[in-house]
C-alpha positions in Angstrom: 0.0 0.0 0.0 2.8 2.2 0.9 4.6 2.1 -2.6 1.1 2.2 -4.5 1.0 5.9 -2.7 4.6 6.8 -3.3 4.0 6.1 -6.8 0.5 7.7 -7.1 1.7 10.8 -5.1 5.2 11.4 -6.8 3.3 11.7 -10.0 0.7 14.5 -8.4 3.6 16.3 -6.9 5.5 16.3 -9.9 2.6 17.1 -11.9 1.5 20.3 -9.5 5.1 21.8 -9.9 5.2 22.0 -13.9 4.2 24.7 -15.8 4.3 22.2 -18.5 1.6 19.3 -19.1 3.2 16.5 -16.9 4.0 14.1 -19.6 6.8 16.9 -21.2 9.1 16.0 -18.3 10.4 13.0 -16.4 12.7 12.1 -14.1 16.5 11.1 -15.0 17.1 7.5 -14.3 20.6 6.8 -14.6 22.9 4.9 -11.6 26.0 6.5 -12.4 24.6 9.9 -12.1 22.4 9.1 -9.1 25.3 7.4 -7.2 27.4 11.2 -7.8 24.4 13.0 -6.6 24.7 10.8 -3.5 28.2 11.5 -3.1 28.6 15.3 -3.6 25.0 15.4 -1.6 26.2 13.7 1.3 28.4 15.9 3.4 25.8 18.5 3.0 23.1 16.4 4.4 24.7 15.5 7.5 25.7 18.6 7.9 21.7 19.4 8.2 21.6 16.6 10.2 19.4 14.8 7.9 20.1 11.2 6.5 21.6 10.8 3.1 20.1 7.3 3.3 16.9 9.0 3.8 17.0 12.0 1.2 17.5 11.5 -2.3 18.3 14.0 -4.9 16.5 13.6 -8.3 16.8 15.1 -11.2 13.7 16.4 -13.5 14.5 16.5 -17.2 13.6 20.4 -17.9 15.6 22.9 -19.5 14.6 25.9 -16.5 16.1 26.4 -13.1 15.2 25.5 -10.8 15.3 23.1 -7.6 12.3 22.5 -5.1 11.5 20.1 -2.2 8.0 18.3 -2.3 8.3 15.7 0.5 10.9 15.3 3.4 12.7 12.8 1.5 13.2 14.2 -2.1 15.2 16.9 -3.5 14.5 17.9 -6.8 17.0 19.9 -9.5 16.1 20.8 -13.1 18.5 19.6 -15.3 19.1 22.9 -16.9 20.0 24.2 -13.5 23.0 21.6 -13.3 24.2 22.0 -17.1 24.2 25.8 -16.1 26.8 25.3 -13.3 30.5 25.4 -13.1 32.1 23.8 -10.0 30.7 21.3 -7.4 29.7 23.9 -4.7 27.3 25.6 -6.6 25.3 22.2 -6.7 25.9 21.8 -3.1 25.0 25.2 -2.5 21.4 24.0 -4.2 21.7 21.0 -2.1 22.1 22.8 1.1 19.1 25.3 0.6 16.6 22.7 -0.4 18.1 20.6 2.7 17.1 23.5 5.1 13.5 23.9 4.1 13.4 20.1 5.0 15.2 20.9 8.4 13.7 24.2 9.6 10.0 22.4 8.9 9.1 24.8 6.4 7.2 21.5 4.5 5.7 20.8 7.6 4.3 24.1 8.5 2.9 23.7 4.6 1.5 20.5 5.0 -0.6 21.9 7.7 -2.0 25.4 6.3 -2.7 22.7 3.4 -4.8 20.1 5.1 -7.0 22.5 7.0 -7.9 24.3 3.7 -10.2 21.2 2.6 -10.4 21.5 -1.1 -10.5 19.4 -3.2 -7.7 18.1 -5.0 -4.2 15.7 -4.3 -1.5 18.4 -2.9 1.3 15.6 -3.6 3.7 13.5 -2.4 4.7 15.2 1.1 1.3 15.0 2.8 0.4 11.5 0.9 3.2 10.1 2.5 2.9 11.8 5.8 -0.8 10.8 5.9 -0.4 7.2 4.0 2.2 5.9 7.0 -0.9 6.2 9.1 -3.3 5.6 7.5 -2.8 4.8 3.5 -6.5 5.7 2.4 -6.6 9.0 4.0 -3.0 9.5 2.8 -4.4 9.5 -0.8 -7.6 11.3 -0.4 -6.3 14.5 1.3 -6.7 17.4 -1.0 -6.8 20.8 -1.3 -8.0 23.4 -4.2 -7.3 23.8 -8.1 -3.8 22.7 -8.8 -2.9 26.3 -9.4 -3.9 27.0 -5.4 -1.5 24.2 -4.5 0.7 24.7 -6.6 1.0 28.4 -5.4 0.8 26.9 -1.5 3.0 24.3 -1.3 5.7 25.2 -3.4 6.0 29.0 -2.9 8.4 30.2 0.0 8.0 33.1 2.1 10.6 35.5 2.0 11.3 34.7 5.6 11.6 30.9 5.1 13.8 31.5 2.1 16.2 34.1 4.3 16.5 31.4 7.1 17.6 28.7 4.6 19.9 31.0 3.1 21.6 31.3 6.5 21.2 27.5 7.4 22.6 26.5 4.1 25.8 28.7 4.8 25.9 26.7 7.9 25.7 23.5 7.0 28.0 24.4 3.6 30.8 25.7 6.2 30.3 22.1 8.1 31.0 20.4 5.5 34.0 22.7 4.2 32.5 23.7 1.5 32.5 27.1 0.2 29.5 29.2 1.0 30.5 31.6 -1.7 29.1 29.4 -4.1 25.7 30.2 -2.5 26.1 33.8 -3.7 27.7 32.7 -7.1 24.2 30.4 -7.7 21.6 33.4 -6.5 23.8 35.3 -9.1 22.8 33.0 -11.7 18.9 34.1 -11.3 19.7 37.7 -10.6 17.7 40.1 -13.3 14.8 37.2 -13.1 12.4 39.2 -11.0 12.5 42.1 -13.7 11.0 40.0 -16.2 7.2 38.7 -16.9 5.9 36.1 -14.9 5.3 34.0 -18.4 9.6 34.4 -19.1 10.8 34.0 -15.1 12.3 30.7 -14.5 10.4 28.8 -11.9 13.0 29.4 -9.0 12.2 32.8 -8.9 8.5 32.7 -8.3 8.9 30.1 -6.2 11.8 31.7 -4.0 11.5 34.9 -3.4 15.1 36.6 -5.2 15.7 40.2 -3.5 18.8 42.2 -3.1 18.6 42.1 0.6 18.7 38.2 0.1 22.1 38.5 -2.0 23.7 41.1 0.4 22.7 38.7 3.5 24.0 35.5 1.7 27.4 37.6 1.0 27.3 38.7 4.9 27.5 35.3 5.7 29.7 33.5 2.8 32.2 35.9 4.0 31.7 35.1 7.9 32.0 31.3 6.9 35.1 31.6 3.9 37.5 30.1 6.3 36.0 26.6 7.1 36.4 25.6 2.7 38.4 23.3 1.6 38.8 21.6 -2.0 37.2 18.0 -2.0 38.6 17.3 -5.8 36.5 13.4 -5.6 33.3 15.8 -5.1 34.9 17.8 -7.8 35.1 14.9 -10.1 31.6 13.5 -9.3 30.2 16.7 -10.5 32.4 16.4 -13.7 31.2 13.0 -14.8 27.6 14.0 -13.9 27.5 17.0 -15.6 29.5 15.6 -18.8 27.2 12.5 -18.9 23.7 14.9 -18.5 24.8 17.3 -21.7 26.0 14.0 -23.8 22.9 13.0 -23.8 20.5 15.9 -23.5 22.8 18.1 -26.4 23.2 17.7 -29.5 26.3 15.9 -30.3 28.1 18.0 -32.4 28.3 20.6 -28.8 29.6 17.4 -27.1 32.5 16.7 -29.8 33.0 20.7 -30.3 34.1 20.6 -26.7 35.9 17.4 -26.2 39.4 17.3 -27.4 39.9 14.4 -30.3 43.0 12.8 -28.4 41.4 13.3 -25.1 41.3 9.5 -23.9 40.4 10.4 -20.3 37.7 8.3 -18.8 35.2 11.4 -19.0 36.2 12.1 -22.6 35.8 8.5 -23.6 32.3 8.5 -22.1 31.0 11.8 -23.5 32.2 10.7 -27.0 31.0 7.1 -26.9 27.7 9.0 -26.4 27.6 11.4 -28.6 28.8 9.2 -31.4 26.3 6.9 -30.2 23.3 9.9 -30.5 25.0 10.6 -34.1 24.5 7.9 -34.9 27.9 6.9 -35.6 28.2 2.8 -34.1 31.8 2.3 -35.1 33.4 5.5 -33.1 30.6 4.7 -30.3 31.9 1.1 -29.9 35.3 2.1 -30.3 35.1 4.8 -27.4 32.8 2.7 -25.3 35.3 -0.2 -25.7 38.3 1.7 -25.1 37.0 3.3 -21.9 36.2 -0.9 -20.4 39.5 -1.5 -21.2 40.6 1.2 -19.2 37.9 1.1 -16.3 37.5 -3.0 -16.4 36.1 -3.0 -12.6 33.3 0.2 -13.1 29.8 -1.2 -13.3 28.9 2.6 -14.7 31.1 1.7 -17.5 29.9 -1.8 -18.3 26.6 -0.5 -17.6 26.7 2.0 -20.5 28.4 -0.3 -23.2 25.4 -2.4 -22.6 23.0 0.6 -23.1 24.9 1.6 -26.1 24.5 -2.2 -27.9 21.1 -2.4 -26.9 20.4 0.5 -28.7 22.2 -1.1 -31.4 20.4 -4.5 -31.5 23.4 -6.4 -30.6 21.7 -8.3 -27.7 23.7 -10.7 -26.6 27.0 -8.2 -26.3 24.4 -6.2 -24.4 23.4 -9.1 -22.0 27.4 -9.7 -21.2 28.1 -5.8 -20.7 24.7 -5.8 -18.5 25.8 -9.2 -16.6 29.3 -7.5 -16.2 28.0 -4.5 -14.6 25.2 -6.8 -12.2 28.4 -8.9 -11.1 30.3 -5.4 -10.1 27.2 -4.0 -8.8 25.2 -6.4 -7.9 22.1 -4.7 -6.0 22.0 -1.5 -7.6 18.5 -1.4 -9.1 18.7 0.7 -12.5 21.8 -1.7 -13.6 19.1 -4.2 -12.8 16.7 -3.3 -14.4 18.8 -2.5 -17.7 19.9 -5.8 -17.6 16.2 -7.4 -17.5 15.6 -4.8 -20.6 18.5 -6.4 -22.5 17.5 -10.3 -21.3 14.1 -9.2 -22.7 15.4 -8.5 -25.9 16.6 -12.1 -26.5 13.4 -13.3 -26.8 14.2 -16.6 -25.5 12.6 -18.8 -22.3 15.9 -18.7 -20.7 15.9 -15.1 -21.5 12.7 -14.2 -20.3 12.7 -16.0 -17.4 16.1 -14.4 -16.1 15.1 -11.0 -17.0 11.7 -11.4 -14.7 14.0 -12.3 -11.9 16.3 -9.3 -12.0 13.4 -6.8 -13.3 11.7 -7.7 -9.8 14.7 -7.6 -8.1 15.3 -4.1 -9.1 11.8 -3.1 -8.3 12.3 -4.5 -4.7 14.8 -1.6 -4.5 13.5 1.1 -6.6 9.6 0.9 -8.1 9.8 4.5 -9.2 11.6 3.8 -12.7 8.2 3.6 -15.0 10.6 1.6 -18.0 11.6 -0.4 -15.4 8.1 -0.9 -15.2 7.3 -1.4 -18.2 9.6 -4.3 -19.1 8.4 -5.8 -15.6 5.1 -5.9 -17.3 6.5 -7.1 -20.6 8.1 -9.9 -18.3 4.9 -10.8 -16.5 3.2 -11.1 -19.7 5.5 -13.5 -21.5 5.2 -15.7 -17.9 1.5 -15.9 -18.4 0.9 -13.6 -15.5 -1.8 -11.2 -16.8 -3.1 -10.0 -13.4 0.6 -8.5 -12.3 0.9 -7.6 -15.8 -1.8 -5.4 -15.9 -0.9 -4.0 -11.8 2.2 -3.2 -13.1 1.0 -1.3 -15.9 -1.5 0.5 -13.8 2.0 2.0 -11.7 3.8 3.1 -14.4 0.6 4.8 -15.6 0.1 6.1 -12.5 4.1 7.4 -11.5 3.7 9.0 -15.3 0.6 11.1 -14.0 -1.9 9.2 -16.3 -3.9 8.4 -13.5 -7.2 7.6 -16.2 -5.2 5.0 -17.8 -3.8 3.9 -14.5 -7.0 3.2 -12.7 -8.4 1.1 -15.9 -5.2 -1.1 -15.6 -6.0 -1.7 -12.0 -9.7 -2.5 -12.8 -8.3 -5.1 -14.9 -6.0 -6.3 -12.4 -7.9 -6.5 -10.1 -10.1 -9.3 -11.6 -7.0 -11.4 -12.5 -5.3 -11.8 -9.1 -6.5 -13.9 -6.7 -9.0 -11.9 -4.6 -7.0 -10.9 -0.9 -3.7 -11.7 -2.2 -1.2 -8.6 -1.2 -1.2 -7.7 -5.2 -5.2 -8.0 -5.5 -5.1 -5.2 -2.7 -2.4 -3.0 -4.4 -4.7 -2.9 -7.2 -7.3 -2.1 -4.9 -5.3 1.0 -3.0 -4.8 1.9 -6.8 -8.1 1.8 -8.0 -8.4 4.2 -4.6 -6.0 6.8 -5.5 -6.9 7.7 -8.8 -10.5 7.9 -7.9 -9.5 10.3 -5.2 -7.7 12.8 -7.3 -10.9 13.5 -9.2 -12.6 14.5 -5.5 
């Protein structure tokens, strides 16, 4: 029941933020860039005293800037906010902001003004979950006005909540030895914003309130706090590969090999042009650059891990099962290798096949059921077994986590007359069912 409301909520929260219909953006799914959010994240949230095995930091596939907080658990960054960067601490500097409205309450103080408006529409992820640990049916059916009016309540900061995590994220920057400057370098970035129309402001600045004072205090205490920083060149690096692995694949390729040097064979040049040759297309220099950088990194999963993505995408399945089962071996429980690895099996289109992919695709879910093509090939999976009823529940989620809740409530319908009646699936079809219905109240 729990994970049926994660998924059903994420979706509504995600869906509340965008300006954009919700289908135009989507989280990025990738395990090499997820595990370098953990790392450069990590000394910032413990720093806020919060658990980076608790908080996660996603990112959302849009070309704005922005970052926002929806639940206490998830931190959310625009992709064109990252690609806009240039050094580790202004990410962290992102980081440490979002990771003070968690700690100073701000969400909870939200949650509440929220649930005592009684409207009627989902708010999102932070009060489903909040509510659904409870109780899971009230967790789904709490709402509150047009998704304009929640939009506007729960994601809008005061200017008084934004100048308190300004000053807890210099704090928690100078535990960590970070520089706060950064902080002042990233407020920078949106400066001039406020001047414009609402319809051409990027959404950080309607959602956090940018002023002068706010700049001038964030200096005051960058300055007060420049003597704790110290270089962490691994964080450094982290924010290298992610950012050079984000704009090969969201940029054309031509600004990807404009920018990488031709006899550059270091590991983040190999990767960027293995992917950009392979968005080309161009399958020889993509193999020769993907092949190149395994032979130089033979113990990376990340690496293994994208040679298989890159002959998938090729059709060359069974290379792509070895370079998936390579990276599986090196990282055996991380749940997007996983699933790409039940994806590739998949593609075999054997018994053996199919019947090994199942087996990892719901291994990976086990760990992470928010990854809707995950989801998909779990229900591709489930299919080819014979099993229509978890076919069709597992449809229903990925309709659901893609905020198609229509689609995902017919799913579950069907479902729910396939699996065996008070089995724990025939209920998740059930709390489903429930959810969807309860965003139309």
């Amino acid at each position: 029941m729990a994970h049926t409301l994660l998924v059903i909520a994420l979706a509504a929260a995600m869906a509340l933020w965008s300006a954009l219909p919700a289908k135009a953006q989507g989280l990025i799914r990738d395990a090499e860039i997820e595990r370098g959010l953990r790392e450069i994240s990590a000394p910032i949230l413990n720093a806020a005293g919060l658990s980076p095995a608790q908080v996660k930091v996603l990112l959302l596939n849009d070309s704005s800037l922005n970052a926002f907080v929806a639940d206490p658990n998830h931190i959310f960054i625009h992709t064109g906010l990252v690609l806009r960067m240039n050094r580790v601490e202004e990410l962290q500097a992102v980081i440490a902001h979002e990771a003070a409205h968690i700690a100073n309450g701000h969400l909870t103080r939200r949650m509440a003004n929220m649930k005592a408006a009684r409207r009627g529409a989902l708010i999102g992820l932070a009060v489903s979950l909040a509510a659904g640990a409870a109780n899971p049916r009230a967790g789904a059916g709490l709402a509150i006005g047009s998704q304009e009016t929640a939009k506007r309540l729960f994601f809008a900061h005061t200017r008084a909540e934004e100048a308190a995590a300004d000053q807890s994220a210099a704090r928690y920057m100078a535990r960590a030895g970070v520089d706060p400057s950064a902080a002042v370098d990233v407020l920078n970035i949106f400066r001039g914003q406020e001047a414009l129309s609402v319809s051409r402001q990027d959404p950080y600045t309607r959602t956090h309130p940018l002023t002068r004072d706010r700049i001038r205090a964030m200096q005051g205490a960058a300055t007060a706090y420049a003597g704790n920083a110290r270089e962490d060149p691994r964080a450094q690096a982290w924010f290298s590969q992610v950012q050079g692995k984000l704009s090969a694949f969201l940029r054309a390729p031509g600004w990807t090999l404009n920018r990488v040097k031709k006899n550059d064979t270091s590991a983040n040049a190999l990767m960027r042009k293995a992917v950009a040759y392979h968005r080309k297309p161009d399958k020889r220099r993509a193999f020769s650059n993907i092949n190149a950088l395994a032979q130089a990194r033979p113990n990376n999963p990340y690496v293994h891990e994208l040679r298989g993505q890159i002959h998938l995408e090729n059709r060359d399945f069974r290379t792509a099962v070895n370079a998936y089962g390579r990276a599986v071996q090196l990282a055996p429980n991380e749940p997007l290798i996983l699933a790409g690895y039940g994806r590739a099996l998949l593609a075999l289109n054997s018994s053996d096949g199919n019947r090994q992919a199942l087996q990892a695709l719901e291994k990976s879910r086990q760990r992470d059921g928010l990854n809707p093509r995950m989801l998909r090939d779990l229900a591709q999976a489930y299919a080819k077994a014979g099993n229509n009823g978890m076919a069709s529940l597992t449809t229903a989620e990925r309709y659901a986590l893609s905020g198609r809740l229509k689609d995902a409530s017919v799913h579950a319908k069907r479902a729910e007359g396939l699996l065996p009646r008070g089995s724990a699936s025939w209920q998740r079809a059930q709390d489903m069912i429930f959810a969807a219905q309860s965003t139309k109240r």
